[in-house]
C-alpha positions in Angstrom: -17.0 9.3 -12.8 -13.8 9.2 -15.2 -10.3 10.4 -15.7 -8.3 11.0 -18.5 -4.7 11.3 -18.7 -4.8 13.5 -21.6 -7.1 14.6 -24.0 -8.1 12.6 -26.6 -7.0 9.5 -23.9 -9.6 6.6 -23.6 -10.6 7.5 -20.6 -10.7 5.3 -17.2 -14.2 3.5 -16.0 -13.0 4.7 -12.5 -14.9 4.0 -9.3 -17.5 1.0 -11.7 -17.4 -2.5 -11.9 -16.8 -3.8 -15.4 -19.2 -7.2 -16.3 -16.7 -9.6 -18.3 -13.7 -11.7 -18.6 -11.0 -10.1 -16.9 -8.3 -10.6 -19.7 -10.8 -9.0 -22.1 -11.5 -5.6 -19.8 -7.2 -5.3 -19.3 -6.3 -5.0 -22.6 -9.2 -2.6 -23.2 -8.2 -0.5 -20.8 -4.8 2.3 -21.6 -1.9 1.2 -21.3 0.0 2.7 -18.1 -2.9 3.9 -16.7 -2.9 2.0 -13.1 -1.6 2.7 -10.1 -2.0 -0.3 -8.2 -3.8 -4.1 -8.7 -4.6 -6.1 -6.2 -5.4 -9.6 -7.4 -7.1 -12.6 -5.7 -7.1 -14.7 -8.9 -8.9 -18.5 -8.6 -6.8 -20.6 -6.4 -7.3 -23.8 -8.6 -8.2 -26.1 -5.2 -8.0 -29.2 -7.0 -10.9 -30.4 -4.3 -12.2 -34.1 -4.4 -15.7 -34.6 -3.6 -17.3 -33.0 -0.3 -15.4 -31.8 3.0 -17.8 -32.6 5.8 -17.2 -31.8 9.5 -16.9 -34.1 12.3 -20.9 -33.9 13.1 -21.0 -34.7 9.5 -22.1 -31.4 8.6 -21.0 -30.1 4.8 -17.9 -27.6 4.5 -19.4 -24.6 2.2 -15.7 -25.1 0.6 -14.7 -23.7 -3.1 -16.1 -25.3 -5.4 -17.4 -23.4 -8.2 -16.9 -23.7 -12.0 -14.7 -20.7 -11.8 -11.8 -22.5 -9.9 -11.5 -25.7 -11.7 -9.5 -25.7 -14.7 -8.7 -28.7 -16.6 -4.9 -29.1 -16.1 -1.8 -27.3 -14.3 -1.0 -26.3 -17.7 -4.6 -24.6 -18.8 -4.0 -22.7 -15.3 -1.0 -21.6 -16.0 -1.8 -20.4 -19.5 -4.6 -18.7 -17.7 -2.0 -17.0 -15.5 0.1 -16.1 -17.7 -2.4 -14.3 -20.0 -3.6 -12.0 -16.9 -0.4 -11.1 -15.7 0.0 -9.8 -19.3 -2.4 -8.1 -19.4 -2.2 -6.5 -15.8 1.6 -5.6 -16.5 0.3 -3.7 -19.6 -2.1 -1.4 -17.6 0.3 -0.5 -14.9 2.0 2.7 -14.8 5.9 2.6 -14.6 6.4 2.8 -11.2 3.3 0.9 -10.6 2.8 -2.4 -8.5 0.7 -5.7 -7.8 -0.4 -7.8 -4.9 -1.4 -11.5 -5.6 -3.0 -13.3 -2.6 -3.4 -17.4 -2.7 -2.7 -20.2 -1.3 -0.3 -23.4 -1.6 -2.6 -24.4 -4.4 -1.2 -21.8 -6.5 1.0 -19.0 -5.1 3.8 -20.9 -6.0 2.9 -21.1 -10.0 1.6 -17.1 -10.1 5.1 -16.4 -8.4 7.6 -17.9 -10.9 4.8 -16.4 -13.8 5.4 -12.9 -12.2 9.2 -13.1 -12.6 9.0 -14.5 -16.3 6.9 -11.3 -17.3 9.5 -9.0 -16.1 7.6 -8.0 -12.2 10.2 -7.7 -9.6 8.9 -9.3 -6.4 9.1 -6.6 -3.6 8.2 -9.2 -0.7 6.1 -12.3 0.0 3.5 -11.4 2.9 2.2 -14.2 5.1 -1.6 -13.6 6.1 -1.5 -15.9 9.2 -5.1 -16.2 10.0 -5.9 -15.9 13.9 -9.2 -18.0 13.4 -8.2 -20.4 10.7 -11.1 -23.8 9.7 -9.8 -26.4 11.3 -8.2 -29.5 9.3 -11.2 -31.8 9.8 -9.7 -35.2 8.1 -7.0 -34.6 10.8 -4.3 -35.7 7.7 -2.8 -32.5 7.2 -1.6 -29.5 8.9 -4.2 -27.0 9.7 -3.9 -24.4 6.8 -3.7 -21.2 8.9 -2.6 -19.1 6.2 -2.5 -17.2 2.6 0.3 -15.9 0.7 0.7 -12.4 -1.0 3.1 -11.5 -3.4 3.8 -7.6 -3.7 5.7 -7.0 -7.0 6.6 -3.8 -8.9 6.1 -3.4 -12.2 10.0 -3.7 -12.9 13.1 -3.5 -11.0 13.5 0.1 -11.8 10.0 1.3 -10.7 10.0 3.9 -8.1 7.1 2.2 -6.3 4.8 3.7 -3.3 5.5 2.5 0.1 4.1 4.4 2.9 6.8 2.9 5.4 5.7 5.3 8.4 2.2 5.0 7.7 2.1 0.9 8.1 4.7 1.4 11.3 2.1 4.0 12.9 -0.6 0.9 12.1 1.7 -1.3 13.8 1.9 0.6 17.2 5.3 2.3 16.1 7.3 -0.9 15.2 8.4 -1.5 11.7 5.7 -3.6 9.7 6.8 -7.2 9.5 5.9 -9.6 6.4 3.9 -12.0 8.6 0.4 -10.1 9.2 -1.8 -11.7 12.0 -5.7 -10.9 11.3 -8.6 -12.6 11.3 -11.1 -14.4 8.7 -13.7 -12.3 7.2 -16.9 -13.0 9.2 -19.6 -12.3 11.5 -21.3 -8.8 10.9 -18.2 -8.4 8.1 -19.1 -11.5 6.0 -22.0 -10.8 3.4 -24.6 -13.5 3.2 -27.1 -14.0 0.2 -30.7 -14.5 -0.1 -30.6 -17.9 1.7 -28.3 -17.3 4.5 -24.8 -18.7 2.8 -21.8 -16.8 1.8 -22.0 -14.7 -0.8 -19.4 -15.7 -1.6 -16.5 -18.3 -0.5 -13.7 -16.6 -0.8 -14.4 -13.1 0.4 -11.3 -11.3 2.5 -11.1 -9.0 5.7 -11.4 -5.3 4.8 -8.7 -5.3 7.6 -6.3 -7.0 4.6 -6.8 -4.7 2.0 -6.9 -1.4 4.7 -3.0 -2.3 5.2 -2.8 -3.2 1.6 -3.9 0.2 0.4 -2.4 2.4 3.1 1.3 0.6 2.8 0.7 0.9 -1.3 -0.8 3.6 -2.4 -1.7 7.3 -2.3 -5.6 9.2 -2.0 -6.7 9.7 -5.3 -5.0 6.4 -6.7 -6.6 4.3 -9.0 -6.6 0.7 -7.9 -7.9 -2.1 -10.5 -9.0 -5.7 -9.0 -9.4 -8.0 -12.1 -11.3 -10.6 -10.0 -13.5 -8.0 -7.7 -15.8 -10.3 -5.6 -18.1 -8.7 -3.7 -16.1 -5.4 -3.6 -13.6 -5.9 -0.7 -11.5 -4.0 -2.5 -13.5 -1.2 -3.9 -15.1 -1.1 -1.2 -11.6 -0.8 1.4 -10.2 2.1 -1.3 -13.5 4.4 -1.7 -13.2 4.7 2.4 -9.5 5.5 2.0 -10.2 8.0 -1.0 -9.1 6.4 -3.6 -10.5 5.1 -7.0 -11.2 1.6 -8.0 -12.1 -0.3 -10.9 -13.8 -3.8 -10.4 -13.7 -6.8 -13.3 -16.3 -9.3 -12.3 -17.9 -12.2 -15.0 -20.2 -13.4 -12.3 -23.4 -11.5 -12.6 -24.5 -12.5 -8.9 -21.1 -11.0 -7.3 -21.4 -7.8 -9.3 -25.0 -7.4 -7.7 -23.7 -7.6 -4.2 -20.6 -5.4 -4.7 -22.4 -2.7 -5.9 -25.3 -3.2 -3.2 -22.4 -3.2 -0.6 -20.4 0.2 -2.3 -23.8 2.1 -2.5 -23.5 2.1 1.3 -19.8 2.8 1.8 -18.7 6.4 2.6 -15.4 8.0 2.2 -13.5 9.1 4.9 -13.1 12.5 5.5 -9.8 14.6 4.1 -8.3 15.0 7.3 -8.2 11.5 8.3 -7.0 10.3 5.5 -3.6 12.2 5.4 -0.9 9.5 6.8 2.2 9.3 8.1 5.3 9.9 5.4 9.0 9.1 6.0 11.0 12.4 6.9 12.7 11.4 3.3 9.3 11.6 1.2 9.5 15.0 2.9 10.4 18.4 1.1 14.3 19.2 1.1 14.6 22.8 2.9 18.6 23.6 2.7 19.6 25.5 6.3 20.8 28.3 3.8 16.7 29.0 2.9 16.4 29.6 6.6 19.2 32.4 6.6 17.9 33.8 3.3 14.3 34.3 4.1 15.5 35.8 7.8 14.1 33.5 9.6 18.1 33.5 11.4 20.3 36.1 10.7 24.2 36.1 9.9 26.0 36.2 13.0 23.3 34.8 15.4 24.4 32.3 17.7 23.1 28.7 17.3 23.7 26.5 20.5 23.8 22.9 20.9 20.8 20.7 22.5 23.0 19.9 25.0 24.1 23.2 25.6 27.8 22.6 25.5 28.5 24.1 22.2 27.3 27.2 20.0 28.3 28.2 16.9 27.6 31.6 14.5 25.1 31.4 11.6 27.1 32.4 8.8 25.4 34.7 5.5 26.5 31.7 2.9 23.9 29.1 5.3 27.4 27.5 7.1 28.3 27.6 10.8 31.3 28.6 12.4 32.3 27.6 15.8 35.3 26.6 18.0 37.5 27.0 14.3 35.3 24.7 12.6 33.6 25.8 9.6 30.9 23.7 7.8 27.3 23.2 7.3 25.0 22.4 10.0 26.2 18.8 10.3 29.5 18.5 9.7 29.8 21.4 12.6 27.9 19.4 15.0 29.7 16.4 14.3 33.4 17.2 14.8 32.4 19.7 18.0 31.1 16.3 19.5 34.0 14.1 17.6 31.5 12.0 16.0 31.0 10.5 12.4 28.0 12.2 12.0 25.3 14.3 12.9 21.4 15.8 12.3 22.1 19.6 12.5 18.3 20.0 12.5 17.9 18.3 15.5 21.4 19.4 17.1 21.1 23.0 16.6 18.8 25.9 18.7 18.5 29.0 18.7 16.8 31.0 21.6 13.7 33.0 21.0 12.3 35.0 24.8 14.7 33.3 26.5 13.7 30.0 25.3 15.4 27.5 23.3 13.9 26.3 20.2 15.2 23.7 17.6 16.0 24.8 14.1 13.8 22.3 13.4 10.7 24.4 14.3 12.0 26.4 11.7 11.8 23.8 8.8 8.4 22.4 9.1 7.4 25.9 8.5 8.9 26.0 5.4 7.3 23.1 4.5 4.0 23.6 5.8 3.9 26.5 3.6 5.2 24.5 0.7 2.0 21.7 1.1 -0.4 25.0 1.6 1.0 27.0 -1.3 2.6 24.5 -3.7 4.4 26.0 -6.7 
């Protein structure tokens, strides 16, 4: 499957994984064509020798060719020719999450601000079931850092605030996220019984990535794919991917693993959107259409107050003229006030909000749009 942006556009390798050098695949792809990345570049461990536990047992730690690079310099080189090439295939009001550890997050943080991202907010991925610190010199690491960036300071970014608070059992998201290690049914095994592959993250991460982030029918790029966590996370949620992977052994298990995934059906993948993402109905629409007629008596939730529905969409009441909300506010003497939620009107004797009123404007609008 592809899309285009326009015709005679190179046209995007959406919902594929694309065998090669990550750097290479960016800057083949067009320019401003991305929506969101999400990046879990090597985390450059410096590791020396083996990690075995206290029963003597070996660590199955990172430590293949593809995170060891010669110097901090050649990694930052490295970095810095990615996040180039990343920045050029995002749209305008497009963004990037980079997870990692101390090892690196630090370095990929100051590279982000030198290529012109504006960092959004640093999320801390404290990890309820973190490997222990077996030398017993350190601090168990119980955690990852991700880095969620905009393209510039300008950029007009997605962020499904109401959607991650509804996640978060109706309290505003925080920036530390508690959830566990990828593993037991979750973690994908090879041929021999060991991890596919060392690194691989919760679906549970990128499920708050992609709903906080990003909209169904979004096209999500992951320049260092894995085994498809991603891909995998944003098919479910109906959106489109596009998966960079060198490592021909990864690219077989990621698209083993998305052959099985299944989208989730329209209706549950609608969200929850702030009341400002919401379209604007003016009180005046309401009197035009006749849904409230001039002279008909609004009344305050309360009940203490009532004011006439004028034919211009204004209220008068008790000598005070003004809209909706300016009426409400100096009846109750206060600096403001939500006329949509202040006013009623009263309908067989029963009192209904004006409120009713507008989300069947705008129920029409998302049925019939244009």
């Amino acid at each position: 499957m592809t899309v285009s942006k326009a015709k005679g556009a190179v046209k995007l390798p959406v919902d594929s994984i694309l065998a090669g050098d990550c750097i290479e695949m960016m800057n083949a792809l067009p320019e401003n064509s991305i929506d969101l990345i999400f990046a879990d570049p090597p985390y450059n461990l410096q590791l020396k020798g083996e990690l075995h536990r206290p029963d003597n047992s070996k660590v199955d730690a990172v430590d293949d060719a593809w995170d060891q690079f010669d110097s901090f310099k050649a990694y930052d080189d490295f970095t810095n020719a990615w996040l180039k090439a990343a920045r050029r295939i995002l749209k305008p009001n497009g963004a990037i999450w980079v997870i990692g550890s101390y090892h690196n997050i630090f370095r990929v943080g100051a590279a982000l601000q030198n290529h012109g991202y504006w960092i959004l907010n640093d999320v801390v991925w404290r990890k309820s079931n973190p490997m222990p610190n077996f030398r017993g010199k350190r601090l168990t690491n119980a955690h990852e850092t991700m880095i969620w960036a905009s393209k510039s300071e300008a950029a007009k970014y997605t962020f499904n605030y109401e959607a991650l608070k509804s996640l978060n059992d109706g309290v505003q998201m925080r920036s530390d996220w508690v959830l566990p290690i990828c593993n037991g049914h979750e973690r994908i095994k090879d041929a021999n019984g060991d991890k596919a592959h060392p690194t691989q993250k919760p679906e549970s991460l990128l499920h708050r990535v992609i709903v906080g982030s990003t909209n169904p029918g979004d096209v999500i790029l992951d320049p260092f794919f894995g085994t498809g966590t991603t891909g995998a996370v944003a098919k479910m949620l109906g959106r489109h991917f596009i998966g960079i992977e060198r490592e021909d052994a990864y690219r077989k298990v990621a698209e083993k693993r998305l052959k099985s995934v299944r989208k989730y059906d329209s209706e549950a993948l609608a969200v929850s959107t702030s009341k400002r993402a919401e379209p604007r109905v003016p009180f005046g629409t309401l009197v035009e259409r006749g849904m409230l007629r001039p002279g008909e008596e609004l009344w305050s939730m309360n009940g203490r107050y009532k004011a006439k529905v004028r034919a211009d969409g204004t209220l008068v009441g008790a000598d005070i003229k003004g809209s909706i909300h300016q009426v409400g506010a100096k009846l109750e003497g206060a600096p403001s006030c939500n006329g949509w939620t202040y006013w009623c009107y009263k309908k067989d004797g029963k009192t209904v909000p004006i409120d009713m009123l507008r989300q069947q404007i705008r129920a029409e609008m998302v049925e019939r749009p244009n």
